[in-house]
Structures are given as structure tokens and as C-alpha cells.
VOMAR-385759 format. One line per field, with one value per residue: residue number from 0; residue in three letters; y negated, x negated, z negated of N, C-alpha, C in turn. Coordinates in steps of 0.02 Angstrom, whole numbers. Each point is the difference from the previous one (the first is absolute). Example, Ala and Ser with C-alpha at 12.3 -4.5 7.8 and 13.67 -1.06 7.14 Angstrom:
<pts>
vofi: c(0	1)
gufi: c(Ala	Ser)
n.Y: c(284	-53)
n.X: c(-660	18)
n.Z: c(-390	36)
ca.Y: c(-59	-59)
ca.X: c(45	-42)
ca.Z: c(0	-3)
c.Y: c(-60	-55)
c.X: c(-45	39)
c.Z: c(0	-37)
</pts>
This chain:
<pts>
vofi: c(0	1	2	3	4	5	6	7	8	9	10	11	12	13	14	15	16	17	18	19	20	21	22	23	24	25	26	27	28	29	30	31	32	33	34	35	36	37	38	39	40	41	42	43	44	45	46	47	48	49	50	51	52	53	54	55	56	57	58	59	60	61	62	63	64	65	66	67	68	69	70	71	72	73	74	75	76	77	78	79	80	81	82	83	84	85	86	87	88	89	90	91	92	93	94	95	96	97	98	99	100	101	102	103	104	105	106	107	108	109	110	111	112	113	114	115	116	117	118	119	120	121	122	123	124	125	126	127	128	129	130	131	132	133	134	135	136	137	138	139	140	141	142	143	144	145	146	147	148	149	150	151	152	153	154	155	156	157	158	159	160	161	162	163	164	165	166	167	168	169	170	171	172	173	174	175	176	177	178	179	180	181	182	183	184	185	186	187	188	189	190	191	192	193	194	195	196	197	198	199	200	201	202	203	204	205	206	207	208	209	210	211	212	213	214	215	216	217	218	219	220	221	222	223	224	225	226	227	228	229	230	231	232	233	234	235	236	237	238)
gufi: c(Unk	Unk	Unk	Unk	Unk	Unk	Unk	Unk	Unk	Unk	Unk	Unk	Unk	Unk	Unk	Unk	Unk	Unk	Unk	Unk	Unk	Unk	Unk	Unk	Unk	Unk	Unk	Unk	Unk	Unk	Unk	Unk	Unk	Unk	Unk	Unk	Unk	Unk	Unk	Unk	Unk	Unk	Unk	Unk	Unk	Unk	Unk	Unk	Unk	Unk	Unk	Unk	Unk	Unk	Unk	Unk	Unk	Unk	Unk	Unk	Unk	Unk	Unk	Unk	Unk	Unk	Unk	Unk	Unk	Unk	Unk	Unk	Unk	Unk	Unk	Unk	Unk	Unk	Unk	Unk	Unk	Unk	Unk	Unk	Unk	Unk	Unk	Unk	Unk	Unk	Unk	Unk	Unk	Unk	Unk	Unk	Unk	Unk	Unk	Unk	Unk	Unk	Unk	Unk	Unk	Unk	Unk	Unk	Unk	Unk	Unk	Unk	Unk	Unk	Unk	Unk	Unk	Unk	Unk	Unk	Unk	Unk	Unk	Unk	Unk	Unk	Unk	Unk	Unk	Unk	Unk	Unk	Unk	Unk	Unk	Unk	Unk	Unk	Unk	Unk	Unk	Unk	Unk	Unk	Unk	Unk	Unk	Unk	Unk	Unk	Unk	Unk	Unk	Unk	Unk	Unk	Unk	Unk	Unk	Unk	Unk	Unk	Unk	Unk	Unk	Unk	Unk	Unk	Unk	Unk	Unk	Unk	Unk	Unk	Unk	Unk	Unk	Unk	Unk	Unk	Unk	Unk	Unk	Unk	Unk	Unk	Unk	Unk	Unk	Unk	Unk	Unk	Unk	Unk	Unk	Unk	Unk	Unk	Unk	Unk	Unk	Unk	Unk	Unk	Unk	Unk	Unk	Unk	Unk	Unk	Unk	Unk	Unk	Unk	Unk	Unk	Unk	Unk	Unk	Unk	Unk	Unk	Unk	Unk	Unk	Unk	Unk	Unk	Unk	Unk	Unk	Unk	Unk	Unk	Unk	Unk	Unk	Unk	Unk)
n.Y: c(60	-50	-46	-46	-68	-24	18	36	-63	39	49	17	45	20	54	-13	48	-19	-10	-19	-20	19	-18	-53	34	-9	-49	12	-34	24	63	-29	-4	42	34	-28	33	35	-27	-27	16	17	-35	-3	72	-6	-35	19	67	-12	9	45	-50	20	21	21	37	15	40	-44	13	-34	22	32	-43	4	40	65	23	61	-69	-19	47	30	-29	-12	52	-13	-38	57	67	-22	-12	65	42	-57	29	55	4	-31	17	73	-4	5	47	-18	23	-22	17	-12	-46	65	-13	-23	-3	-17	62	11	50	-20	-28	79	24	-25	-13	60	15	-60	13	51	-13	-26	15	57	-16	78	27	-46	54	-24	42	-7	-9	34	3	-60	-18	37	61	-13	-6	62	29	-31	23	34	-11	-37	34	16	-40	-46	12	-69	22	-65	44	45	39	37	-29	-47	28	-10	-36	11	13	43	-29	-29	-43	41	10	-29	70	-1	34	25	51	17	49	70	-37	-5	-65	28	-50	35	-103	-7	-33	-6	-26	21	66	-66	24	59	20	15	79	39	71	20	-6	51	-32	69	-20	-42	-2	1	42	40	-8	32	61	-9	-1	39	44	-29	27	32	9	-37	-14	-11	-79	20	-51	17	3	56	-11	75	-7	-39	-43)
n.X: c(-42	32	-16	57	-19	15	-58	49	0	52	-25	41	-44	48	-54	65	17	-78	-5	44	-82	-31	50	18	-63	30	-5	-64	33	-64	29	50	-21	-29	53	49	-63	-2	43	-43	-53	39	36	-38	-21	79	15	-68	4	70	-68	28	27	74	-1	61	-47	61	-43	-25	57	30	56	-82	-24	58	-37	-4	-43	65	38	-18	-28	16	63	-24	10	64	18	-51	3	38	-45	-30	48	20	-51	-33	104	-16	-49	25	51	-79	13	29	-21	53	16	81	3	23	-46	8	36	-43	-21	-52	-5	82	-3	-46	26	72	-53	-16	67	18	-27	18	60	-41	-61	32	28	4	65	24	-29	70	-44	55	-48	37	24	34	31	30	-19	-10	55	12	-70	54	64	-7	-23	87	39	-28	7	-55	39	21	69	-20	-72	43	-31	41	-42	-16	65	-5	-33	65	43	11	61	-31	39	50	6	43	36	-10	-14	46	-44	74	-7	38	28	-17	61	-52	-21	59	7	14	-49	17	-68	-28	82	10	-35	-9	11	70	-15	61	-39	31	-30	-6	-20	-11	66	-42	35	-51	43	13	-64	-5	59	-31	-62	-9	28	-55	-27	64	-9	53	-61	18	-5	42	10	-58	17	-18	-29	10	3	18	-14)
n.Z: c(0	41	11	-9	1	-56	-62	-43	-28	-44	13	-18	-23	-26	-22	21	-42	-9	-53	45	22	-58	-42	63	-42	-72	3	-51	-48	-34	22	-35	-41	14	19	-76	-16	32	-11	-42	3	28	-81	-47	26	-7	-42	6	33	-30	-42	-53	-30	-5	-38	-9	0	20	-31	-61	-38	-34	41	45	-66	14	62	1	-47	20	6	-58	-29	21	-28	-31	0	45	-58	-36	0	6	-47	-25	41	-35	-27	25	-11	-67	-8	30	-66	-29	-42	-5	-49	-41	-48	-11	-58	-46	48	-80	2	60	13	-46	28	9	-45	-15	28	-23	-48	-18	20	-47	-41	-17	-18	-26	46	-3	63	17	22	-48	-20	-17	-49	-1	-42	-24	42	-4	18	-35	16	53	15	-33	6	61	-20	-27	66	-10	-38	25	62	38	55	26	-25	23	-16	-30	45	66	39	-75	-20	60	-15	-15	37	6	7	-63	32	-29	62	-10	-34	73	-24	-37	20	-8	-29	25	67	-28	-40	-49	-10	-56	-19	80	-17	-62	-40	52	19	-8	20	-33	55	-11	-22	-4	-20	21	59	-6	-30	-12	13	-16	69	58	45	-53	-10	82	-9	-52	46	33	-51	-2	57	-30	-57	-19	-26	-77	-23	-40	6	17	61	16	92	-13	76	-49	64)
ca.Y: c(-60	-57	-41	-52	-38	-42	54	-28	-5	6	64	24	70	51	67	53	67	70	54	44	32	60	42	23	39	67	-6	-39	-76	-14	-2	-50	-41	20	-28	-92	-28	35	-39	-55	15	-12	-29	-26	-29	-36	-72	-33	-10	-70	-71	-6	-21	43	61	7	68	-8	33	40	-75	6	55	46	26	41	51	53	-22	40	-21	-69	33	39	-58	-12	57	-17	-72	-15	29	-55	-68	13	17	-84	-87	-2	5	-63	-23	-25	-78	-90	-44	-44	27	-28	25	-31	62	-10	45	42	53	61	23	-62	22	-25	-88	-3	26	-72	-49	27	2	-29	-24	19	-19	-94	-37	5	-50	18	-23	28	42	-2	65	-14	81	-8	-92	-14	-57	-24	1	-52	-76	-9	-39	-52	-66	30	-10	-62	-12	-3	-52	-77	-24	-8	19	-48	-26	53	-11	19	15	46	50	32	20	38	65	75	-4	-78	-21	41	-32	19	49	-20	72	43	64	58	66	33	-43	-49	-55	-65	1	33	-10	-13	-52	-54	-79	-12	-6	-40	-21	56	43	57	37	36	53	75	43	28	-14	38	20	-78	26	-41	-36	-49	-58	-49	-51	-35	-77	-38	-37	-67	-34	-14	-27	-73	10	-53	-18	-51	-4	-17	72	2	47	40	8	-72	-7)
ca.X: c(42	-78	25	-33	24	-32	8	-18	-77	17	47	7	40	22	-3	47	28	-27	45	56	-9	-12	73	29	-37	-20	-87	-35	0	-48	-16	40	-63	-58	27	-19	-65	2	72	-19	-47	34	25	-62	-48	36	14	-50	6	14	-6	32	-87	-5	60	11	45	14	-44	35	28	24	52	-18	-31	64	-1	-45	-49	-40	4	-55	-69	1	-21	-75	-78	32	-18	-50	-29	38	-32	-72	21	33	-40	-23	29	10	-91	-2	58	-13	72	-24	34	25	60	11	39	-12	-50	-35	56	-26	-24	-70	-5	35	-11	-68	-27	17	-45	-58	24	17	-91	-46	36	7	-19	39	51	68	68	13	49	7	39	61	-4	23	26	83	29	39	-72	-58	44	-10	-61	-8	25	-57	-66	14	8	-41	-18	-2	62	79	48	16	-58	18	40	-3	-72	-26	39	-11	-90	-16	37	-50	6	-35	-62	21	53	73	4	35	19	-8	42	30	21	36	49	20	-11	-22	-71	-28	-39	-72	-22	76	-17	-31	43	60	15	-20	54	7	-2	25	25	7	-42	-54	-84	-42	22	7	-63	-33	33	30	-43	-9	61	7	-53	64	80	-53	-24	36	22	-23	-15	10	-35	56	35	-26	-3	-66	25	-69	-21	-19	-70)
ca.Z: c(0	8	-87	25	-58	-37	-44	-69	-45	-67	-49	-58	-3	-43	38	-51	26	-1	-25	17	63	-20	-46	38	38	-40	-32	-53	8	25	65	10	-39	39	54	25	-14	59	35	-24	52	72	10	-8	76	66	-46	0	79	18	-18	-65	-36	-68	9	-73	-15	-103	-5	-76	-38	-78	-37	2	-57	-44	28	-30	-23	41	68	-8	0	86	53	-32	27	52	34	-10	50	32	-18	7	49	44	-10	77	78	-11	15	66	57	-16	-64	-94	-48	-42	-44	-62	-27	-55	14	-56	-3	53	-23	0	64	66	6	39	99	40	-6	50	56	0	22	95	58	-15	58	83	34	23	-28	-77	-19	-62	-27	-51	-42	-69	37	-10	8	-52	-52	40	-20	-49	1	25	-59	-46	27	14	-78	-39	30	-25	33	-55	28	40	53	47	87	25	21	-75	-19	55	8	-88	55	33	73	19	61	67	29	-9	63	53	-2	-60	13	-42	26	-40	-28	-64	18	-66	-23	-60	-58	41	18	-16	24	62	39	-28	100	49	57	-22	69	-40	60	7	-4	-87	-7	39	69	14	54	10	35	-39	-19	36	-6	-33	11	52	-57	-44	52	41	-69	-3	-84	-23	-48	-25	62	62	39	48	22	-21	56	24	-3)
c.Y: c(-62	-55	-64	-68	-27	66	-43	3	48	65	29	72	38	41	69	47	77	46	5	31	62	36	35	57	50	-13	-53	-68	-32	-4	-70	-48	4	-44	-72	-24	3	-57	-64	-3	-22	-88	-64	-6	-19	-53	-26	-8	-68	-60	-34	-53	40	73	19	59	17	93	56	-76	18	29	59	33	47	51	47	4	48	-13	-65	18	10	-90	-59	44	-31	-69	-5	29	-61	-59	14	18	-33	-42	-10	-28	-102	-34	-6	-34	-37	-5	-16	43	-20	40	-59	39	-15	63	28	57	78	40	-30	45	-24	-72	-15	-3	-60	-52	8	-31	-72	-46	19	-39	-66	-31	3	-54	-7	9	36	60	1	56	-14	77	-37	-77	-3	-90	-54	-1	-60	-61	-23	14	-43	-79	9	-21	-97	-22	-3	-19	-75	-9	-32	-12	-35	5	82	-8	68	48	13	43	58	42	36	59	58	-38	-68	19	35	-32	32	50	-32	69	53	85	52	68	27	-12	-35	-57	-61	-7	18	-3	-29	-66	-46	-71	10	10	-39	-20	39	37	76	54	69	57	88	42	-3	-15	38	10	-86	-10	-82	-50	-28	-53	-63	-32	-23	-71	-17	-34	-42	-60	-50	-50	-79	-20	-86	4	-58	-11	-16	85	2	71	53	4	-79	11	-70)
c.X: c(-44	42	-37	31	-18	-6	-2	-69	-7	47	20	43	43	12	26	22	-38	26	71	-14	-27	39	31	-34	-23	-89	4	17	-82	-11	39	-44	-62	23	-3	-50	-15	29	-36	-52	23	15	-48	-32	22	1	-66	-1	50	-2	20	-39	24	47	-17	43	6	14	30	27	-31	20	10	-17	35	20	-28	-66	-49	23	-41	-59	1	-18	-54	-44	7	-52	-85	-5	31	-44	-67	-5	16	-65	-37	30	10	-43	2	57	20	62	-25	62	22	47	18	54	-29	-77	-45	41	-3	-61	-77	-37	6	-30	-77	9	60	-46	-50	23	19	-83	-36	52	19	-17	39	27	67	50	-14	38	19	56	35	-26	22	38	71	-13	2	-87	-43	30	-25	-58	-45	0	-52	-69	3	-14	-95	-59	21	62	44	46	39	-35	4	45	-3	-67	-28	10	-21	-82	-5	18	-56	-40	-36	-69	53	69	82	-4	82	57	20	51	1	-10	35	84	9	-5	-15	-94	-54	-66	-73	-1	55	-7	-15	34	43	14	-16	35	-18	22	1	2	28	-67	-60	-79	-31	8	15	-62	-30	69	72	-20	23	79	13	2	65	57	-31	14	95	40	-16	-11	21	-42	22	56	-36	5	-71	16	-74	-30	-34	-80	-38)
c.Z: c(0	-46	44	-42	-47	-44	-74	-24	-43	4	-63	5	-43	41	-59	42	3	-49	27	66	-19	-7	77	65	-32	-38	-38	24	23	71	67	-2	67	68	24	-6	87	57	-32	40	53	18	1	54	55	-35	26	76	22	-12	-64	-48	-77	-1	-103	-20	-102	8	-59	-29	-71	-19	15	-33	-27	14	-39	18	71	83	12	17	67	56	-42	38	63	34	-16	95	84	2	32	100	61	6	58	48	-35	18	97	48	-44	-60	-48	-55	-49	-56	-32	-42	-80	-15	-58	-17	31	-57	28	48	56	-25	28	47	3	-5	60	98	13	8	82	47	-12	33	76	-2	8	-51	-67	-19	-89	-38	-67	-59	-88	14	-35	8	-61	-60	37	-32	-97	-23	27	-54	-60	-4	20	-82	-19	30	-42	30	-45	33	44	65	40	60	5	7	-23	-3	36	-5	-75	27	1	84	21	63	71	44	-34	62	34	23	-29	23	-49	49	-34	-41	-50	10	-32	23	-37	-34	43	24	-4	27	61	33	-2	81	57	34	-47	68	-38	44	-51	-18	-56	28	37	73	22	60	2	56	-44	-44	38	19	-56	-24	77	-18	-42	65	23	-33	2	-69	-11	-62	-37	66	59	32	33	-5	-10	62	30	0	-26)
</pts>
């Protein structure tokens, strides 16, 4: 499929559903798990192929934590071997690596090799890849304010923009973009402050089975869309 058009600056992923793509095949939720690691890969090295300057895949939340202790473990072993495996294919198209999130929380293993990956890949150029791990919305917002409180700031001399560079997400563009899989139709807790203007793009289909050419109608239903910003329209195809 050729793709032609203006492309969002700014993705944002919820890549849900591997576990019901397992259940509905008779196998280990892990293996659901394996899969979208698999389908992330994909999505990533087409994101960079068009030019992406970010893509934000939300990964593990918060309220993952609440899972059993023996479906946690599995995707931890998951995201080390994922981390150590990826760094070659980041190093040669040029990404830059990022997590935000509530990242002490990860076991002091996984916070090595994200430091580690996040160091070797500080100098590339190319499009930002940012991993939502131990992430919520609602947690960024609120050690955001935390990290204001106990700043010189006074409460008159806060904006916007301040507020903003206290974010996980300080320095990064508002994603222009934000895709669900797996039908469901909430955001669930992702990137609360930064989508307050983002084209939402809601699908059926389950994570693992999220191809590269539905990537690309995706960004087409972006491309057709006339976005507003308060009350000003602009159109997403405007040049």
C-alpha cells in the first residue's frame, strides 16, 4: 500500500488485545504477549520508514501491577530479552529511545539495560521511540504536580508550559495521533495531558494481528480528518 500525504508528527499506541488473541487460539497468554512484541517491531520500523519524528507505544501501565505475580514475571523476562534484541535494529535506523512512566517500580534489572539503551541511543537522529512501561496518566499528572510543589514556582507564575516540562513527556511533541486496538473505546489512563487534541482511531482488530497495511489506513483516516484547535479547523492533509 503506498501512502502518500502529510504524516503525523506524533503517534501514540494502545496496543491491547494480546491476551484475547491467545485465549482465542488455545495458548499461553504469554504467547499473546510474544506476538505483539513481534507486531511492534513491525510498527516501529515502518513509523521510522515514514518519517515519524515520534511514536509512543504504552507497553505495561500501572495497573498492570495487579495482575499475578506469574503473568508479570513472564512479560518482565519479556521486555528484558525485547530490550537487549532491539538495540542493533535502533542503532541501525537511527532511533532514539525513551520510556516514561513510573520507571523505579520495574524490577532494577529492566531499569539497567533501559538506562543502558537509552545511553547508546542518545546520539541518533532519527524518530523518537517512546515506551509507556509502569505508565498511567493520572500517575505522570500527579508527579508532575509534586515535582511543581516543590519547585521555587508560585502559583500565579504557573502556565501551561511549565506544567508541561514537569510531564514524562517534557521536550516531546503533543501526539497528533492516538490508536486503540482490540475494540475498546477509552484511552485507558494514556497520555491524559498531551491528548487534549489528538485524532482518535479506534479498531477491532487485536494487537498482534495489527498489520503494517492497517497502520497505514490508519494514518489515511488522520490524513482526511479536519483537526481543530479550540475553534480553529485545520485540515490534517494541509500543507
Amino acid at each position: 500500500m503506498l501512502l502518500t500525504g502529510r504524516i503525523p508528527g506524533h503517534v501514540g499506541i494502545i496496543m491491547d488485545g494480546n491476551g484475547r488473541w491467545a485465549a482465542l487460539r488455545g495458548l499461553p497468554r504469554i504467547e499473546g504477549h510474544r506476538r505483539g512484541v513481534e507486531r511492534s517491531r513491525e510498527v516501529i520500523e515502518l513509523s521510522a520508514e515514514l518519517g515519524l519524528k515520534a511514536l509512543t507505544l504504552y507497553a505495561f501501565s500501572t495497573e498492570n501491577w495487579q495482575r499475578p505475580s506469574s503473568e508479570v514475571a513472564p512479560l518482565m523476562k519479556l521486555l528484558e530479552l525485547y530490550l537487549k534484541k532491539e538495540l542493533p535494529g535502533f542503532m541501525r535506523n537511527n532511533i532514539v529511545f525513551k520510556t516514561i512512566g513510573d520507571v523505579g517500580r520495574l524490577p532494577e534489572y529492566i531499569q539497567n539495560i533501559i538506562r543502558e539503551t537509552e545511553e547508546k541511543t542518545s546520539s541518533n537522529k532519527g524518530m523518537v521511540l517512546i515506551t509507556a512501561l509502569s505508565y498511567s496518566g493520572r500517575n505522570e499528572i500527579l508527579r508532575a504536580v509534586k515535582k511543581v510543589l516543590y519547585s521555587d514556582v508560585k502559583p500565579e507564575e504557573l502556565t501551561e508550559e511549565m506544567f508541561a516540562s514537569h510531564l514524562d513527556t517534557a521536550g516531546l511533541p503533543a501526539p497528533d495521533m492516538i490508536i486503540r486496538t482490540s475494540g475498546e473505546m477509552r484511552i485507558s489512563n494514556f497520555l491524559l495531558w498531551q491528548s487534549a487534541y489528538s485524532e482518535f482511531y479506534f479498531t477491532d482488530t487485536l494487537w498482534p494481528d495489527f498489520s503494517r497495511d492497517e497502520f497505514l489506513l490508519a494514518i489515511q483516516d488522520y490524513q482526511r480528518r479536519e483537526r481543530r484547535f479550540g475553534s480553529i479547523p485545520v485540515r490534517a492533509d494541509a500543507s
